[in-house]
N, C-alpha and C positions, 0 to 999 in steps of 0.2 A: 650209187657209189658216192661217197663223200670225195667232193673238189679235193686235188690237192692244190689246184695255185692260184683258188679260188678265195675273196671271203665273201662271203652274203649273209647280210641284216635289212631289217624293213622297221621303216616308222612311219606309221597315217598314210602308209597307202604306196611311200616310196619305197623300190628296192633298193638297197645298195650294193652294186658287185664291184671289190675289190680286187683288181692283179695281184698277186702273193706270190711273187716266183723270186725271191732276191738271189737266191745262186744266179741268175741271168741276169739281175735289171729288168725283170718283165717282159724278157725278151717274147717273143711270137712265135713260141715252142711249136708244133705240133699238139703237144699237148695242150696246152693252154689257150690256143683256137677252137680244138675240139671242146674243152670243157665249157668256155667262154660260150661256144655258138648252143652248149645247152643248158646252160643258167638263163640265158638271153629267150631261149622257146618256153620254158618254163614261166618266167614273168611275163612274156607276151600271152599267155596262154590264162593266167591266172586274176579275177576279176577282181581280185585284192591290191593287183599291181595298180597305181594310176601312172608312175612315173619311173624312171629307172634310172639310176644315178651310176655311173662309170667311171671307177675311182682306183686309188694303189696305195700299197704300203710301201715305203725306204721312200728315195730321194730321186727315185726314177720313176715315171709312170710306164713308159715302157722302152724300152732300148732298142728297138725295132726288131728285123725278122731273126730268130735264132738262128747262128751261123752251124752249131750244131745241130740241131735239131729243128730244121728246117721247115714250116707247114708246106702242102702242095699250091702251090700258086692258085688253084681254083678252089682248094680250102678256103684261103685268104679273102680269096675274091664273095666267096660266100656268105663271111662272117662278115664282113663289110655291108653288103648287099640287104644282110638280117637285119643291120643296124637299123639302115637304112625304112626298112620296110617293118619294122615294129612296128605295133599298131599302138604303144605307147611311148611316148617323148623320152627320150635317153641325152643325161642330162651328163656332160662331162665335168668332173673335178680333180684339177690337175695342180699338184704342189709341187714336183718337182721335173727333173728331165724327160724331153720327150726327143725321140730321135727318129728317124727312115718311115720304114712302117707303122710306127706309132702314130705317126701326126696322120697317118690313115682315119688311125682307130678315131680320134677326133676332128677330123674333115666330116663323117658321117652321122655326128653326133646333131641333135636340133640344136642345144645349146651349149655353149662348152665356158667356164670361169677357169682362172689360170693365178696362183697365187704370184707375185712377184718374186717369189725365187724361181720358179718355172725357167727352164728355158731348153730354147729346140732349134733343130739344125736336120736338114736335108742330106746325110752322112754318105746316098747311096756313090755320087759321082766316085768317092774317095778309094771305094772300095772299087771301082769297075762295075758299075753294074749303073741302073736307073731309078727312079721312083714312077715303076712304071703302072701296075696294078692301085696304089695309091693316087692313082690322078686321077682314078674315079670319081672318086667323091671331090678329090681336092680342086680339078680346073674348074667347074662349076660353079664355087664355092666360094674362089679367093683370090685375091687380086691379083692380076696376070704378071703384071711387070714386077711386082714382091715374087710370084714364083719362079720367073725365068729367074732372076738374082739368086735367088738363094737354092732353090737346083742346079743351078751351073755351077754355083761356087762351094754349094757343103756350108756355108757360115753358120756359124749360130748366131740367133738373134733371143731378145727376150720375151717376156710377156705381153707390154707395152706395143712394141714390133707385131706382136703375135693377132693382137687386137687390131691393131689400125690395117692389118692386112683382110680380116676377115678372115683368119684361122680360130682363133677364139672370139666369143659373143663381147666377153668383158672379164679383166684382169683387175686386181687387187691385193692389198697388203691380205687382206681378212679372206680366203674367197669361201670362209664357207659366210661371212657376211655379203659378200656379193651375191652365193644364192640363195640366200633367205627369202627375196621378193620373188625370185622365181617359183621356188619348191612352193612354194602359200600358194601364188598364183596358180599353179599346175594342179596343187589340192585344191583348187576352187572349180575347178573346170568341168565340165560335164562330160564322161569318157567315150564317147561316140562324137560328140563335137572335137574334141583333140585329135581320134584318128585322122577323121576328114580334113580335119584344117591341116593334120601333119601330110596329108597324101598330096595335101597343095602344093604343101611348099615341096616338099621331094618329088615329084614329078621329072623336075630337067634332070634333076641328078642320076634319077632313074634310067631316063633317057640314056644320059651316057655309059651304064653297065648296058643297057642293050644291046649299042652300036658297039662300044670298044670293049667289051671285057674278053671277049674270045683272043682280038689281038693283042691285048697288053698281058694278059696269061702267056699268050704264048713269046711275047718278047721278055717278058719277065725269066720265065723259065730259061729262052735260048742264054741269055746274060747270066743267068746261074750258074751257066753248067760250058762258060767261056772261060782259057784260058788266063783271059785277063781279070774275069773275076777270081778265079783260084787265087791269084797269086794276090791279088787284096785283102782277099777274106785273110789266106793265109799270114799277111803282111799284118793286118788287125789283131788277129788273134796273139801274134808275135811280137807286140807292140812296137813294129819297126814301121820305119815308112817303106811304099813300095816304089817299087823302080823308077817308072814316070815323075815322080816329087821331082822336080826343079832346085 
């Protein structure tokens, strides 16, 4: 069945899978996990692939978990998990908003470039809930005292910010000129030396879906389906503030 919020192109060996959901901002349908987690088995599976490029169309990369159409928490945790454990390099390219669950989707990425209009924010405190399934990839990954800040407080920060925390690799005016030396690089590489050297570096990360993914599923979920998140989500979707705002 052809993706719907899907796009995928290939050049010299790269795939490219683009989020296409703009009714959401790219949000983390259901749908759009399922499809994503089997565009992602396909290229991992395909001796054509060498690199995978994780990309979006509009000015959001993704808006994080859809408040309507919700994935299952161990969906989530899944397709995270796939990134993760692709047996080729998934390369993130990011031009505009990244929000909650989003900055997941590139925590788990090897590489991630981030144009200078990009910008992201830790959205879930606001609504009553956590970034709790997304700390898989993210504590591991990025600098502690940037994440306590900016999960406790929801801020947005920008690209610049996004960089020097160790959420993205490296940000720029141009970023598909920032991965031009990458993507070369990646096409030069011998593809059984990429897995190995990728199972290197993800190893801790991995680590952590071991030990926490069962609990942070399940705290994710209980936060779901809490009073106090109802009335956020619903406060969000109503663009009203909710009761706690000061």
């Amino acid at each position: 069945m052809t993706p719907i919020t899907l796009t995928r192109s290939r050049a010299r060996g790269v795939e490219t899978i683009g989020l296409d959901s703009p009714a959401n901002r790219n949000a983390l349908s259901a749908t759009l996990v399922r499809e994503l987690a089997g565009a992602l088995t396909d290229a991992g599976q395909d001796t054509g692939v060498r690199a995978v490029v994780l990309t979006h169309t509009g000015n959001t990369f993704s808006a994080g978990a859809d408040l309507r159409e919700p994935p299952r928490p161990d969906a989530l945790v899944g397709l995270l998990r796939q990134i993760v454990e692709l047996p080729k390099p998934v390369v993130a390219r990011v031009t505009g908003h990244v929000r909650a669950g989003g900055l997941g989707l590139l925590a788990c990425c090897d590489i991630a470039a981030a144009a200078t209009t990009a910008s992201f924010a830790f959205t879930e405190v606001r609504i009553g809930v956590a970034p709790a399934v997304i700390s898989l990839p993210l504590l591991p990954r990025t600098d502690p005292r940037a994440l306590a800040r900016y999960y406790l407080t929801g801020e947005r920060f920008d690209a610049a910010e996004a960089a020097r925390i160790g959420l993205v690799t490296a940000a720029g005016d141009d970023v598909d000129a920032v991965l031009e030396p990458v993507l070369d690089g990646l096409r030069r590489s011998a593809p059984e030396a990429l897995a190995e050297t990728k199972r290197l570096l993800t190893a801790k990360v991995l680590e952590s879906f071991d030990r926490d993914a069962a609990d942070l599923t399940a705290l994710s979920a209980k936060l779901f389906a809490s009073p106090q998140a109802r009335e956020g989500m619903t406060a969000f979707l109503e663009r009203r503030d909710p009761p706690w705002v000061l």
